[in-house]
N, C-alpha and C positions, 0 to 999 in steps of 0.2 A: 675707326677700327682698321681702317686701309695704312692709313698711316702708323699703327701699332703692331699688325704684322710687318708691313715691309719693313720697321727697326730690326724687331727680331733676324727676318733671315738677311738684311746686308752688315749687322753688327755684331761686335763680337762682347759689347757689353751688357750686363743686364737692364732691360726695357722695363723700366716703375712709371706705371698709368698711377697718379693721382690727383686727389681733389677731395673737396667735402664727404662727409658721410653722407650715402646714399645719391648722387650724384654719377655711378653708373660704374663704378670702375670696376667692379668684380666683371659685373655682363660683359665688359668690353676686354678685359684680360680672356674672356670663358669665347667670347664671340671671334677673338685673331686667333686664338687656341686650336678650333674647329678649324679656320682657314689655314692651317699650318698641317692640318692632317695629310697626311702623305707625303710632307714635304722633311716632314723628322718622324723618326721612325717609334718612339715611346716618349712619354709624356710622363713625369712623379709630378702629383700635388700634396708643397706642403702648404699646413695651415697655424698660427700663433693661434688660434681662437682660443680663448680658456684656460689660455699657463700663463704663468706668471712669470715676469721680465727673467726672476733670478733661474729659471727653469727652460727657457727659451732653447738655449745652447743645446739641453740633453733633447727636448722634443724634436727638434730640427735633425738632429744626429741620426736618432732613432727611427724618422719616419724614411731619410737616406739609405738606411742601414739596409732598414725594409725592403726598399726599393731592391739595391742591390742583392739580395737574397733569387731575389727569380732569375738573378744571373752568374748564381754561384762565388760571386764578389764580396757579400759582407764581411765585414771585420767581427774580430771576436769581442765577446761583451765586456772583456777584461779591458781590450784596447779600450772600447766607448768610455770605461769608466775611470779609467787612469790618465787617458791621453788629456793634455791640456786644448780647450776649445780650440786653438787657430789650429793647430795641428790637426787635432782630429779631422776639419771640417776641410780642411788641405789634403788626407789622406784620405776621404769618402770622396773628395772632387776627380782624386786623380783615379780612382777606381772605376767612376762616370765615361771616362776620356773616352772617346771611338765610340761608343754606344749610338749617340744621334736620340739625344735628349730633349728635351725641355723640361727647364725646371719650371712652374707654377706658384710663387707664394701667393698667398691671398692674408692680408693683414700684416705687409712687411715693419707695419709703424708700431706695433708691440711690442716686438723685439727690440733687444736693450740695443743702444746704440753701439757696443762693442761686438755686441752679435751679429746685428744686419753687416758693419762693417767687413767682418771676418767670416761670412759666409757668402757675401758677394766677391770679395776677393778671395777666396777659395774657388770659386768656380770659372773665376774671369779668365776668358782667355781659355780655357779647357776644352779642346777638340772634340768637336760632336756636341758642347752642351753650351744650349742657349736657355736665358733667363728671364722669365717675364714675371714681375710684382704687380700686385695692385697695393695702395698706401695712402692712408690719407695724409701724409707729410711728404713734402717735395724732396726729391736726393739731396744731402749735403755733397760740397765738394769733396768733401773724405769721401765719398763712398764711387765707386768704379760704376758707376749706371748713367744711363741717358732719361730725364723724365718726360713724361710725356702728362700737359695738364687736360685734367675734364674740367671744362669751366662751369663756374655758375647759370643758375638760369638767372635771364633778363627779367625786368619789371613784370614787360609784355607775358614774357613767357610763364612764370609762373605763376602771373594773375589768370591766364587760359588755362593751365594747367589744374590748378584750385579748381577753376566754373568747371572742367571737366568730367575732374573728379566727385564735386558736391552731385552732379548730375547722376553722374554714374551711381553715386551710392546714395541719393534720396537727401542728400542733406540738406536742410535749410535751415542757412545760415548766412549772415552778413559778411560777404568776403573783404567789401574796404574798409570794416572795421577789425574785422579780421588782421587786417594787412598792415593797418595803419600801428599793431600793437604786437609784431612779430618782430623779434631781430633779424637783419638780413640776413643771418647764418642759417636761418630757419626758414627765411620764405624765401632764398636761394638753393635748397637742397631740396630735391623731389620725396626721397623719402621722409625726410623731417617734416615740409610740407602736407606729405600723404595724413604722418600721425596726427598732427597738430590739426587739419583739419577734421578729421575723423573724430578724435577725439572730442571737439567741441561742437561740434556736432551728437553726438553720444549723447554729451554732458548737456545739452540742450534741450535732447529727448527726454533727460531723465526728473531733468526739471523740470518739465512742461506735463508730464506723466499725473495724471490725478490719479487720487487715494480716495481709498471710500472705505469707509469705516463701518464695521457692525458687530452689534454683539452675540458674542453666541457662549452661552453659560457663563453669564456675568462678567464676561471680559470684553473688551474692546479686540478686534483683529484687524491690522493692517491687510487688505486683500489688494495687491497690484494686478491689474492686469496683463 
């Protein structure tokens, strides 16, 4: 986290934390975020959650647009909708300038690859506005940012982390068969970890669950407890 704030305030490019799904990078974008309080003066988050690649460009624009509005700044909705993407996202960056920003994406790996392109170089370099992503895909060289990796969990670590977890939530379950039958894309990611054990776990209970059967007005009735 120490090292994901100090990018932010000694650079002037956008700072992309990523790594696997669930792997920590939102927290740790949300966690340098907090430590940057006081030090830049407003904060817009945007997010891809839930649009679709070809739509990326107008949500990004719009939730900018937004932003600017409590500053008397936004552009007209004529422009958002006629202006060609690099342009627009060029002309809401320079709108940004002097503010004493941070931009925030959360899920910059959504957006179509000519989007992320064209709205980190729209803001690159723009006085007052620094940029911090989280991503599950590493920067390409096209793109104007500095990444910063969240690594995998170790053997060690996620085999304590599983015992942890089983403990914590009552589960009993076989972790090194568990282990022996996960792809490491799953037993290196804490959240994937989390479902995967959870879930077989669940699935365990529900097999293990007896039925008891009786009749009442000639029928059979499944009764679970």
């Amino acid at each position: 986290m120490a090292t994901v704030a100090w990018r932010v305030r000694s650079g002037t490019r956008a700072t992309v934390v990523y790594g696997l799904p669930g792997a920590g990078k939102t927290t740790i974008v949300a966690q340098a975020a907090r430590e940057l309080i006081g030090e830049i003066k407003y904060g817009v988050a945007l997010t891809l959650e839930g649009y679709r690649a070809e739509d990326d460009s107008g949500s990004v624009a719009l939730q900018l647009n937004g932003f600017l509005a409590g500053f008397g700044r936004e552009l007209d909705l004529a422009v958002l909708e006629q202006s060609p993407r690099a342009t627009l996202l060029r002309r809401l960056a320079v709108e940004l300038r002097g503010l004493g920003v941070l931009v925030l994406i959360d899920g910059l790996h959504r957006a179509a690859p000519d989007t992320r392109r064209d709205l980190l170089e729209a803001l690159d370099g723009v006085e007052g506005v620094r940029v911090l992503a989280a991503s599950d895909e590493a920067p390409t060289a096209r793109l104007p940012a500095e990444g910063v990796h969240v690594p995998e969990l170790t053997p060690n670590e996620y085999r304590e982390f599983a015992r942890t977890l089983a403990v914590e939530l009552g589960l009993e379950i076989d972790l090194d068969d568990l282990f022996d039958r996960l792809p490491d894309e799953i037993r290196s990611s804490p959240r994937s970890l989390a479902i995967t054990s959870a879930t077989s776990g669940i699935a365990r209970l529900n097999c293990c669950r007896p039925t008891r059967l009786r009749c009442t007005s000639g029928r059979a009735r499944d009764d679970r407890p």
